[in-house]
N, CA, C, O and CB atoms as a CASP TS submission, in Angstrom:
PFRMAT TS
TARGET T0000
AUTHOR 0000-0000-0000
METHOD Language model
MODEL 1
PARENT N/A
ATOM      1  N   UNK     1       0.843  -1.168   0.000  1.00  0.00           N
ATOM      2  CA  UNK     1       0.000   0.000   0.000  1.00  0.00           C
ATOM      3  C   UNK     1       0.890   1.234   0.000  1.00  0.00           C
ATOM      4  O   UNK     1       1.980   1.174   0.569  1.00  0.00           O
ATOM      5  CB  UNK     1      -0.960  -0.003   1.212  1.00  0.00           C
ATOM      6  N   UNK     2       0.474   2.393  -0.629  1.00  0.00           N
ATOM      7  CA  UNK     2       1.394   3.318  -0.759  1.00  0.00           C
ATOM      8  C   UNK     2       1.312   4.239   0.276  1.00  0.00           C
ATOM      9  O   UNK     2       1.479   5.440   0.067  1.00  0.00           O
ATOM     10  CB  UNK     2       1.333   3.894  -1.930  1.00  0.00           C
ATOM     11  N   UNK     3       1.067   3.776   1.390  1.00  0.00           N
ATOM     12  CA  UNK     3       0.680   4.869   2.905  1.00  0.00           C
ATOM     13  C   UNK     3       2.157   4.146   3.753  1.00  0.00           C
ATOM     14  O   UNK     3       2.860   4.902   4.424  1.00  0.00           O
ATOM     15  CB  UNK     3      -1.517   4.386   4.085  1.00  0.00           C
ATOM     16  N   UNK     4       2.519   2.619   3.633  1.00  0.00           N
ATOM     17  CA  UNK     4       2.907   1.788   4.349  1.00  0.00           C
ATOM     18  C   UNK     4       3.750   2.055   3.950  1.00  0.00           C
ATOM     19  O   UNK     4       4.376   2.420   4.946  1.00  0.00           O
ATOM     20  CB  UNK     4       2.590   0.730   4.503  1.00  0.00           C
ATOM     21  N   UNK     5       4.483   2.210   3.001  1.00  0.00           N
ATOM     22  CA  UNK     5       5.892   2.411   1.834  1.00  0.00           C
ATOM     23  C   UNK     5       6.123   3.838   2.134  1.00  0.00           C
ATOM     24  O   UNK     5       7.149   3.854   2.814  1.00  0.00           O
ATOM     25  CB  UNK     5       5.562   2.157  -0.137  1.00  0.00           C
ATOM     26  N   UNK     6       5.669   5.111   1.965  1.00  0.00           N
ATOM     27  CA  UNK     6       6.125   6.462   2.150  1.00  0.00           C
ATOM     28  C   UNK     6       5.286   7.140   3.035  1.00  0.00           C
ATOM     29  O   UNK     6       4.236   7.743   2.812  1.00  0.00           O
ATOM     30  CB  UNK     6       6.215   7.188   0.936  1.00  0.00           C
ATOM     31  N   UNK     7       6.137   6.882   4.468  1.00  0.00           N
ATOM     32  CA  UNK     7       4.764   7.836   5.068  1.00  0.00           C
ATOM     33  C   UNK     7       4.477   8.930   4.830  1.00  0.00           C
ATOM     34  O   UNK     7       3.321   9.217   4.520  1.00  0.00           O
ATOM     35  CB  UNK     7       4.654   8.078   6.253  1.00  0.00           C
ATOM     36  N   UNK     8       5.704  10.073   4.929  1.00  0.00           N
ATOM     37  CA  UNK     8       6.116  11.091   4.652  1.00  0.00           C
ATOM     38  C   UNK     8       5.550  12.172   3.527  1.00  0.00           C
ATOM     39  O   UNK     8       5.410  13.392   3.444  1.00  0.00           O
ATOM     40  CB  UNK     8       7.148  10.722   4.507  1.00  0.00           C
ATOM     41  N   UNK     9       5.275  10.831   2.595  1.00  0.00           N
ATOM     42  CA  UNK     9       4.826  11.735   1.108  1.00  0.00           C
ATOM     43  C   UNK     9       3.677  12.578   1.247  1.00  0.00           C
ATOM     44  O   UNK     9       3.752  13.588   0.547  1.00  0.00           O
ATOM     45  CB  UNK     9       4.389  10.760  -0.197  1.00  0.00           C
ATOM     46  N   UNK    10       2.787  12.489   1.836  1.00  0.00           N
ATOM     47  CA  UNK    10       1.548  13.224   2.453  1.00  0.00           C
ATOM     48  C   UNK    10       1.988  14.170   3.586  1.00  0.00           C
ATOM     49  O   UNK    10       1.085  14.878   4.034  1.00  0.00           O
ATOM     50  CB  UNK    10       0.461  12.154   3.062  1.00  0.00           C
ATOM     51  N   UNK    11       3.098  14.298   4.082  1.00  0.00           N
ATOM     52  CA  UNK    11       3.520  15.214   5.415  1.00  0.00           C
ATOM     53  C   UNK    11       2.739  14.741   6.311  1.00  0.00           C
ATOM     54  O   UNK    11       1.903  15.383   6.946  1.00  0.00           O
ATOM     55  CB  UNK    11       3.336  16.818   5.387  1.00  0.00           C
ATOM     56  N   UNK    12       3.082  13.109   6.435  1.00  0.00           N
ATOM     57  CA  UNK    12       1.948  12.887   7.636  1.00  0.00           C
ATOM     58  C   UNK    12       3.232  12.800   9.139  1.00  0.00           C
ATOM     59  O   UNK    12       4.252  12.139   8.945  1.00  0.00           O
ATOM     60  CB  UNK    12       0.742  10.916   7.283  1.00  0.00           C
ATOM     61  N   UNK    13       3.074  13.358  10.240  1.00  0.00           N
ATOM     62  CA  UNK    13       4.158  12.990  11.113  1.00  0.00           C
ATOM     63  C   UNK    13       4.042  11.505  11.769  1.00  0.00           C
ATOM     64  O   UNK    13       3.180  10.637  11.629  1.00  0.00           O
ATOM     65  CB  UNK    13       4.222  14.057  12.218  1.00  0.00           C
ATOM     66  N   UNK    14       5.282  11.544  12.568  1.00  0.00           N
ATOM     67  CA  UNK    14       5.256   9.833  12.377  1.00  0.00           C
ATOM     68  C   UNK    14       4.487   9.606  13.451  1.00  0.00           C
ATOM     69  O   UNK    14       4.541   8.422  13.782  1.00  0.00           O
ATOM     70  CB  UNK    14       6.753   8.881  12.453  1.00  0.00           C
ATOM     71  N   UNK    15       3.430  10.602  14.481  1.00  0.00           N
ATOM     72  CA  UNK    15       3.085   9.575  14.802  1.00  0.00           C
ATOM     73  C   UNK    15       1.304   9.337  14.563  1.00  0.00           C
ATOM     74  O   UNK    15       0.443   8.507  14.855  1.00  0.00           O
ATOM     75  CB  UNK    15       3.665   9.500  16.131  1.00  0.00           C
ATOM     76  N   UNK    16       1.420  10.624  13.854  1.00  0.00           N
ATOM     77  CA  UNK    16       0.005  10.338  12.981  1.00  0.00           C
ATOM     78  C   UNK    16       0.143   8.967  12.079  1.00  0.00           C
ATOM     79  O   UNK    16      -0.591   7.984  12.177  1.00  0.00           O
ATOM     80  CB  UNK    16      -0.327  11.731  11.819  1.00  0.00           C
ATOM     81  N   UNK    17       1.223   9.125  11.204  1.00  0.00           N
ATOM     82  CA  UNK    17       1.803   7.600  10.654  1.00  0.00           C
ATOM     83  C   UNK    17       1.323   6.359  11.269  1.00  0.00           C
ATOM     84  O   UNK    17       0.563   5.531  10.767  1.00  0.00           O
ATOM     85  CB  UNK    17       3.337   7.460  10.855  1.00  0.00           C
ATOM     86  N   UNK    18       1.909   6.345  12.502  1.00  0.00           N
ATOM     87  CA  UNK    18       1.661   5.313  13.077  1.00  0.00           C
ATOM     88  C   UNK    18       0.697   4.739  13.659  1.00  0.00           C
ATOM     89  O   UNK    18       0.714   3.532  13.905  1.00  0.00           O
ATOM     90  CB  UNK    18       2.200   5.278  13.586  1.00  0.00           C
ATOM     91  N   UNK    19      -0.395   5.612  13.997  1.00  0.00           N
ATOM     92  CA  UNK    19      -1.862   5.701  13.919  1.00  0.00           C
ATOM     93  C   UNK    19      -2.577   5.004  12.680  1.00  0.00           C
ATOM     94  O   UNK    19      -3.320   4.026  12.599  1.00  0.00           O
ATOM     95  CB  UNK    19      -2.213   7.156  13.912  1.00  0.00           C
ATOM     96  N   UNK    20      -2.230   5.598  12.059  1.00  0.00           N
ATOM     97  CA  UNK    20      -3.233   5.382  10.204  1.00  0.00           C
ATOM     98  C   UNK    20      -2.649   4.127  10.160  1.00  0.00           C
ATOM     99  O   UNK    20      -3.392   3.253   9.712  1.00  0.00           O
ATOM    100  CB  UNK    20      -2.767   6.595   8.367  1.00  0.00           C
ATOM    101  N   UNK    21      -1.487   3.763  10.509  1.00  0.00           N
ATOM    102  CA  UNK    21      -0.749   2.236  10.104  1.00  0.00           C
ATOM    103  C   UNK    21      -1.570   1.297  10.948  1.00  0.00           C
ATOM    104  O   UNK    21      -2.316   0.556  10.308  1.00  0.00           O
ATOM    105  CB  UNK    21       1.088   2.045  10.552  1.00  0.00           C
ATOM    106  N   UNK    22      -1.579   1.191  12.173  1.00  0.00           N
ATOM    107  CA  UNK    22      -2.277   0.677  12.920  1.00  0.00           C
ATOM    108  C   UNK    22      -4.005   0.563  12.714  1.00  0.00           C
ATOM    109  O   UNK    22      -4.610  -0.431  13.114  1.00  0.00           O
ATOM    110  CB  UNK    22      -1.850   1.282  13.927  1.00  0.00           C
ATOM    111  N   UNK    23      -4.479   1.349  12.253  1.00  0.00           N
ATOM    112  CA  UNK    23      -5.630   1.982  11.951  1.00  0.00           C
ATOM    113  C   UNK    23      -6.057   1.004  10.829  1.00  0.00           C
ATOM    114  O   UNK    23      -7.065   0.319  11.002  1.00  0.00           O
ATOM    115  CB  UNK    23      -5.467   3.549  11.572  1.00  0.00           C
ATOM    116  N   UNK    24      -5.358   0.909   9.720  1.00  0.00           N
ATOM    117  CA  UNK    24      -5.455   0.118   8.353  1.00  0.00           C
ATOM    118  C   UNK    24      -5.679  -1.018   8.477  1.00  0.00           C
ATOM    119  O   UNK    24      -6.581  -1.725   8.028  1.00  0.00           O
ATOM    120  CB  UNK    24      -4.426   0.098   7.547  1.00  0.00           C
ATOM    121  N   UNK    25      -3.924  -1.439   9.795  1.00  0.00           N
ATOM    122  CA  UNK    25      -3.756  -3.365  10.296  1.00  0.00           C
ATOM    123  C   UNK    25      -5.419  -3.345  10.675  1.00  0.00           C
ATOM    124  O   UNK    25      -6.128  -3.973   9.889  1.00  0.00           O
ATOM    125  CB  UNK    25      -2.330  -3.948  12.240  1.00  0.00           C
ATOM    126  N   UNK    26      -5.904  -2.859  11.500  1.00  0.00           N
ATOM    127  CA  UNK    26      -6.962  -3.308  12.583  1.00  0.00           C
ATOM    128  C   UNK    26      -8.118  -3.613  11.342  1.00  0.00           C
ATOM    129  O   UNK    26      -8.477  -4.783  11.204  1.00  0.00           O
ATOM    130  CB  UNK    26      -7.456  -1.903  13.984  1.00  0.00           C
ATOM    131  N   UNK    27      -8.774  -2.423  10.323  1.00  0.00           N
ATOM    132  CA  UNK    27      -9.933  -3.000   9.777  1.00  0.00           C
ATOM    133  C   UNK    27      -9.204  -3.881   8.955  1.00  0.00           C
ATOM    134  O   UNK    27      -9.730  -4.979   9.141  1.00  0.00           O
ATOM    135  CB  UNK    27     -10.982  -2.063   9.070  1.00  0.00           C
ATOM    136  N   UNK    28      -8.202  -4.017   8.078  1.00  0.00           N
ATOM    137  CA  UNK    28      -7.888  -5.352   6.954  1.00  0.00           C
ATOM    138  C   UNK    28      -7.725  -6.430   7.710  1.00  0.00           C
ATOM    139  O   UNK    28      -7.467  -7.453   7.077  1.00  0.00           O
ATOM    140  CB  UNK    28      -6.503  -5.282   5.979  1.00  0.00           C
ATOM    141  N   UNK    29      -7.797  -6.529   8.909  1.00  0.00           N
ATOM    142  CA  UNK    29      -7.916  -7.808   9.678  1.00  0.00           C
ATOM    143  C   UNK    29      -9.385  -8.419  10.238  1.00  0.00           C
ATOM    144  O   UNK    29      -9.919  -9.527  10.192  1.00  0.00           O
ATOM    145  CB  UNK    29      -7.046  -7.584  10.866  1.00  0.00           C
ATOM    146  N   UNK    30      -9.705  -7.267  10.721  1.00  0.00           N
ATOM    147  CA  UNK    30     -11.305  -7.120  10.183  1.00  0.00           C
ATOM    148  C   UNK    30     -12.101  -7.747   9.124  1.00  0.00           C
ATOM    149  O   UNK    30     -12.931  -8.655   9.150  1.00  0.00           O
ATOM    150  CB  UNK    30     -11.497  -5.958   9.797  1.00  0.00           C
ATOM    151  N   UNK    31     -11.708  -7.147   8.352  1.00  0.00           N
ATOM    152  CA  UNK    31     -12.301  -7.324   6.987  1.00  0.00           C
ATOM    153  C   UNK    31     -12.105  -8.583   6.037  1.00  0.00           C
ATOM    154  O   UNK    31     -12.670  -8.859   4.978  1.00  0.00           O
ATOM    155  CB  UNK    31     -11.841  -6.261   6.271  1.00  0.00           C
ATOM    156  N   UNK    32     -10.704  -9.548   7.058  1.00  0.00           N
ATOM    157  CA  UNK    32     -10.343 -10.536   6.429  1.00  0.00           C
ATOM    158  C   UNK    32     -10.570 -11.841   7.012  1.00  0.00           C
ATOM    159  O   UNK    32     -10.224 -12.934   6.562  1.00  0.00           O
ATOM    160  CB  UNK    32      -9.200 -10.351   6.162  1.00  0.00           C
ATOM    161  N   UNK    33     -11.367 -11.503   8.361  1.00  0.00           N
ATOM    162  CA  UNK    33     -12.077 -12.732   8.583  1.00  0.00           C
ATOM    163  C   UNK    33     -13.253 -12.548   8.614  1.00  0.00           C
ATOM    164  O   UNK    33     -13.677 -11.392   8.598  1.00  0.00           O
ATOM    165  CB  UNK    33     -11.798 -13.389   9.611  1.00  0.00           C
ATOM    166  N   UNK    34     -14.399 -13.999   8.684  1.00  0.00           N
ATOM    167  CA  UNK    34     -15.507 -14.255   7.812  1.00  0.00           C
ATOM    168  C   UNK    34     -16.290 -13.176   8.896  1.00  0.00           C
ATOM    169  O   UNK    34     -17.015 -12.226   8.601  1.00  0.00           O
ATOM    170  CB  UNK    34     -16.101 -16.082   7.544  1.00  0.00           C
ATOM    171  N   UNK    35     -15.800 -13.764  10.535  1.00  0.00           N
ATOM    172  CA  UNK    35     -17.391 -12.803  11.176  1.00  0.00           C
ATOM    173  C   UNK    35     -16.945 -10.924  10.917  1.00  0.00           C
ATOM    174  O   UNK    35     -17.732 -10.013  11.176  1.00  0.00           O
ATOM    175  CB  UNK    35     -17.688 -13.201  13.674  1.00  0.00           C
ATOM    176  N   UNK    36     -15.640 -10.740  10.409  1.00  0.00           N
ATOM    177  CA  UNK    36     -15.783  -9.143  10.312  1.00  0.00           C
ATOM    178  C   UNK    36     -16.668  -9.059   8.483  1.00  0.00           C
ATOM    179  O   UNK    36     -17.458  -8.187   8.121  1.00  0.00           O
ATOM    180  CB  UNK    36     -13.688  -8.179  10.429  1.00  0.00           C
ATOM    181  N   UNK    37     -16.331  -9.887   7.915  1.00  0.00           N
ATOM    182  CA  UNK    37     -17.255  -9.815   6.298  1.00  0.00           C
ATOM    183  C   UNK    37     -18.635  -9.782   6.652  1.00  0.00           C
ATOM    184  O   UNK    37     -19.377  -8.916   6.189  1.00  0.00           O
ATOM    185  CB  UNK    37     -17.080 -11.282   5.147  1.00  0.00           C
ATOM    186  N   UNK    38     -19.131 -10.878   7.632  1.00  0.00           N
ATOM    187  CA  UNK    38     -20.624 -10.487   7.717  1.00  0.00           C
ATOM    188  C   UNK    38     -21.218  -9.410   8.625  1.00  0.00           C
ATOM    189  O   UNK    38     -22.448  -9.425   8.580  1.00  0.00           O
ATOM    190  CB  UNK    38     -21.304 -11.607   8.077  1.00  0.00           C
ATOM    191  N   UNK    39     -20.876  -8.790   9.165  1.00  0.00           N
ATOM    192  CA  UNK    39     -20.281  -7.859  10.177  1.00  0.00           C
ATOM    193  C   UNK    39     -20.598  -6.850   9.621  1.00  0.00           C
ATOM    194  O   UNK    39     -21.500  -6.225  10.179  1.00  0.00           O
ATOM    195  CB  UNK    39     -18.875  -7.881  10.531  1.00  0.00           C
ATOM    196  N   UNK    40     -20.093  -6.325   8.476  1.00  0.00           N
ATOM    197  CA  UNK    40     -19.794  -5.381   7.552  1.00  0.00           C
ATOM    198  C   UNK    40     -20.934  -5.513   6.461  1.00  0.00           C
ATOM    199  O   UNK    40     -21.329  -4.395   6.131  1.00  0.00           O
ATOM    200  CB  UNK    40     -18.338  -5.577   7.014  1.00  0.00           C
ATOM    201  N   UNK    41     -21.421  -6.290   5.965  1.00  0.00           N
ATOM    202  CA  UNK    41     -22.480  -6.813   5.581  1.00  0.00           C
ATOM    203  C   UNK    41     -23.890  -6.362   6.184  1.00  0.00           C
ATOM    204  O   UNK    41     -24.629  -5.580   5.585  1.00  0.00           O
ATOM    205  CB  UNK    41     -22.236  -8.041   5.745  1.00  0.00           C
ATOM    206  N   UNK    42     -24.112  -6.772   7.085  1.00  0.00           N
ATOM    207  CA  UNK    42     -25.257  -6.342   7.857  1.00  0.00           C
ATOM    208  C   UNK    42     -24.921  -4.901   8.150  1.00  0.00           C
ATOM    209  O   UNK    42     -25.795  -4.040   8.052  1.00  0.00           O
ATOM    210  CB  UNK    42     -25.515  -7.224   9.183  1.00  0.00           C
ATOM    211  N   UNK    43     -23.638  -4.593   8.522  1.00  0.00           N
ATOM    212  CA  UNK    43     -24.076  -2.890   8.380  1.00  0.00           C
ATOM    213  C   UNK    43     -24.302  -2.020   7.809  1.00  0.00           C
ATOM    214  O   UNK    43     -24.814  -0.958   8.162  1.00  0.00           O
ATOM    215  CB  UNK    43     -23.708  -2.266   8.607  1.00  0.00           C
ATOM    216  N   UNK    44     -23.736  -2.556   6.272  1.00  0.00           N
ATOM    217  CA  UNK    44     -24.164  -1.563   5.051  1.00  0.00           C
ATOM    218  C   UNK    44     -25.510  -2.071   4.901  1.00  0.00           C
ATOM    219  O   UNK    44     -26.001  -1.312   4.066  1.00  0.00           O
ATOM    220  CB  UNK    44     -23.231  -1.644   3.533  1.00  0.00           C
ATOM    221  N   UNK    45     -26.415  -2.943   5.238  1.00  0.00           N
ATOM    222  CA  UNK    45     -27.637  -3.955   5.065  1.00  0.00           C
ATOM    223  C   UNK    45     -28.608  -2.452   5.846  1.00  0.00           C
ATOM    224  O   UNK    45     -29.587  -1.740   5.622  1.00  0.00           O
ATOM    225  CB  UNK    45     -27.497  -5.996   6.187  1.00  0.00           C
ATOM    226  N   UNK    46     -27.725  -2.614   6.653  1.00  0.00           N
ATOM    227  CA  UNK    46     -28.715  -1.595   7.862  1.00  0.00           C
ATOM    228  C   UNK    46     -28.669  -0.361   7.452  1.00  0.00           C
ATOM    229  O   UNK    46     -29.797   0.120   7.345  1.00  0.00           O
ATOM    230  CB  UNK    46     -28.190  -1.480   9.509  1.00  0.00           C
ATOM    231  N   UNK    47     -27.712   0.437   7.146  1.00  0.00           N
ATOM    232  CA  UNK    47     -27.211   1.610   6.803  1.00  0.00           C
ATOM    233  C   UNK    47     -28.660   1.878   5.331  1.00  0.00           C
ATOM    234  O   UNK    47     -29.339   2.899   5.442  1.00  0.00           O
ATOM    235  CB  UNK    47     -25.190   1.411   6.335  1.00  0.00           C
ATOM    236  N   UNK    48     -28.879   1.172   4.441  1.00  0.00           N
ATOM    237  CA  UNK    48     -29.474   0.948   2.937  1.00  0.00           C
ATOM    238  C   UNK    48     -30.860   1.234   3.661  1.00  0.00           C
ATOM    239  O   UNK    48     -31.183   2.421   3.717  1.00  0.00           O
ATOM    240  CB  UNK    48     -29.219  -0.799   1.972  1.00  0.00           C
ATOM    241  N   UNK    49     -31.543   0.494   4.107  1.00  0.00           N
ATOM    242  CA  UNK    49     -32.649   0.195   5.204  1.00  0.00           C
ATOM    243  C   UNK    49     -33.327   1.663   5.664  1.00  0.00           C
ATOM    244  O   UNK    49     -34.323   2.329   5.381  1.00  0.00           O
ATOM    245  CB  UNK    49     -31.892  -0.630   6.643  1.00  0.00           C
ATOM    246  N   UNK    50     -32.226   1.738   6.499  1.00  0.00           N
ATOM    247  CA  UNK    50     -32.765   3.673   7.193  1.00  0.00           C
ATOM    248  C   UNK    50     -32.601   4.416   6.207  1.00  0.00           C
ATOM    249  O   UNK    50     -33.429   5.307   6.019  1.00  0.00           O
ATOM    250  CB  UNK    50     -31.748   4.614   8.540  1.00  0.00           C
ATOM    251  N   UNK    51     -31.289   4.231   5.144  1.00  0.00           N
ATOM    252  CA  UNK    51     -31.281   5.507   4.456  1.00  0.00           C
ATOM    253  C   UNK    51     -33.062   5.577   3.408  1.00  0.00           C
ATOM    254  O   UNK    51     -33.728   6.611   3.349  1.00  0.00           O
ATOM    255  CB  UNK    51     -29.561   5.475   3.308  1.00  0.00           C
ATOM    256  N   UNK    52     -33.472   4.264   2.728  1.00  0.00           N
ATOM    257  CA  UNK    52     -34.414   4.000   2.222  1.00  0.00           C
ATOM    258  C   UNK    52     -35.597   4.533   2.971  1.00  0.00           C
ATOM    259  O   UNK    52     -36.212   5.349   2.283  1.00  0.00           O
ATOM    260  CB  UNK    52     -34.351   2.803   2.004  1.00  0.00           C
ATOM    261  N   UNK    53     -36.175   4.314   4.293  1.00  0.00           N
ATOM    262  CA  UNK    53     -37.218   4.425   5.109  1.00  0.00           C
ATOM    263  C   UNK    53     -37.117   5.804   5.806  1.00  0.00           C
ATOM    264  O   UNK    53     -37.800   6.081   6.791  1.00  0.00           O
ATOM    265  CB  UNK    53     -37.253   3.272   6.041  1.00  0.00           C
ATOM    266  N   UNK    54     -36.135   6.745   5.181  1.00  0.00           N
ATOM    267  CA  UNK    54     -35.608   8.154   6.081  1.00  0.00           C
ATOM    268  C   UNK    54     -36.679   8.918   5.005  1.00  0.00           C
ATOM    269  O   UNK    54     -37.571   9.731   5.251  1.00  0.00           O
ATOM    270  CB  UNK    54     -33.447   8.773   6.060  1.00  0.00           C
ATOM    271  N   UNK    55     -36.108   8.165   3.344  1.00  0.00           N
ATOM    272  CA  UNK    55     -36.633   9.123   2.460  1.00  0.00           C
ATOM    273  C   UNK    55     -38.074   8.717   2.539  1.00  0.00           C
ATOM    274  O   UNK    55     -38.863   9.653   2.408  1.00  0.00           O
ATOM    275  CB  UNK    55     -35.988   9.121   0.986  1.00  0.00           C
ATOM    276  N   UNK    56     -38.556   7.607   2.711  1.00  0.00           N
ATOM    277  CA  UNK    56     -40.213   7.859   2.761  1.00  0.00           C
ATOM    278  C   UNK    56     -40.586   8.575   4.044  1.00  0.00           C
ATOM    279  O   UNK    56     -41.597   9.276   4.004  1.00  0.00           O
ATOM    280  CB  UNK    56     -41.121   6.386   2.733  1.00  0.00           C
ATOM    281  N   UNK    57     -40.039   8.509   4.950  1.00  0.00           N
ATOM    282  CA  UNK    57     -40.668   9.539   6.063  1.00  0.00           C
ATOM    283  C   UNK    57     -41.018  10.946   5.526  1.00  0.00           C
ATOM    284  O   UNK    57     -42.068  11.585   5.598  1.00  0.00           O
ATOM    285  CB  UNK    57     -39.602   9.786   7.291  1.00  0.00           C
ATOM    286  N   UNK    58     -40.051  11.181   5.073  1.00  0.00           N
ATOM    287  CA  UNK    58     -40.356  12.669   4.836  1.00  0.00           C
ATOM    288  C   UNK    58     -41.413  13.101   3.161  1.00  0.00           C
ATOM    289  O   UNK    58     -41.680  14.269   2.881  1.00  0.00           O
ATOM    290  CB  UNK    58     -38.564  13.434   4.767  1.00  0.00           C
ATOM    291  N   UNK    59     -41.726  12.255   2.534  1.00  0.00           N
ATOM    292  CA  UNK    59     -43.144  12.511   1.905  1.00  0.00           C
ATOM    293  C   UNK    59     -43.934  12.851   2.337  1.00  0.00           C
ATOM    294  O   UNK    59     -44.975  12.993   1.697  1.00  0.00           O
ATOM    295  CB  UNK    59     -43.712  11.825   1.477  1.00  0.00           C
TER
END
């Protein structure tokens, strides 16, 4: 990833760096096992849901 390779290139300091690095590990680990996939799933599921039932409220 090109955040992991140059932190710098963005003027990010290192320990904002090291934040966003950590930050990245945590959801791609997340995201790379099955209960964080369904996880993530049901929340965009949910997210679709309200955003859908927000806009008929207001008719």
């Amino acid at each position: 990833m090109l955040l992991h390779s140059t932190p710098y290139l963005f003027g990010l300091s290192g320990s904002f760096y090291l934040y966003w690095q950590n930050f990245l590990n945590y959801w791609t680990h997340v995201l790379v096992t099955e209960n964080g996939i369904v996880s993530i799933v049901l929340l965009l599921g949910a997210v679709g849901i309200f955003i859908i039932t927000r806009g008929r409220w207001r008719r």
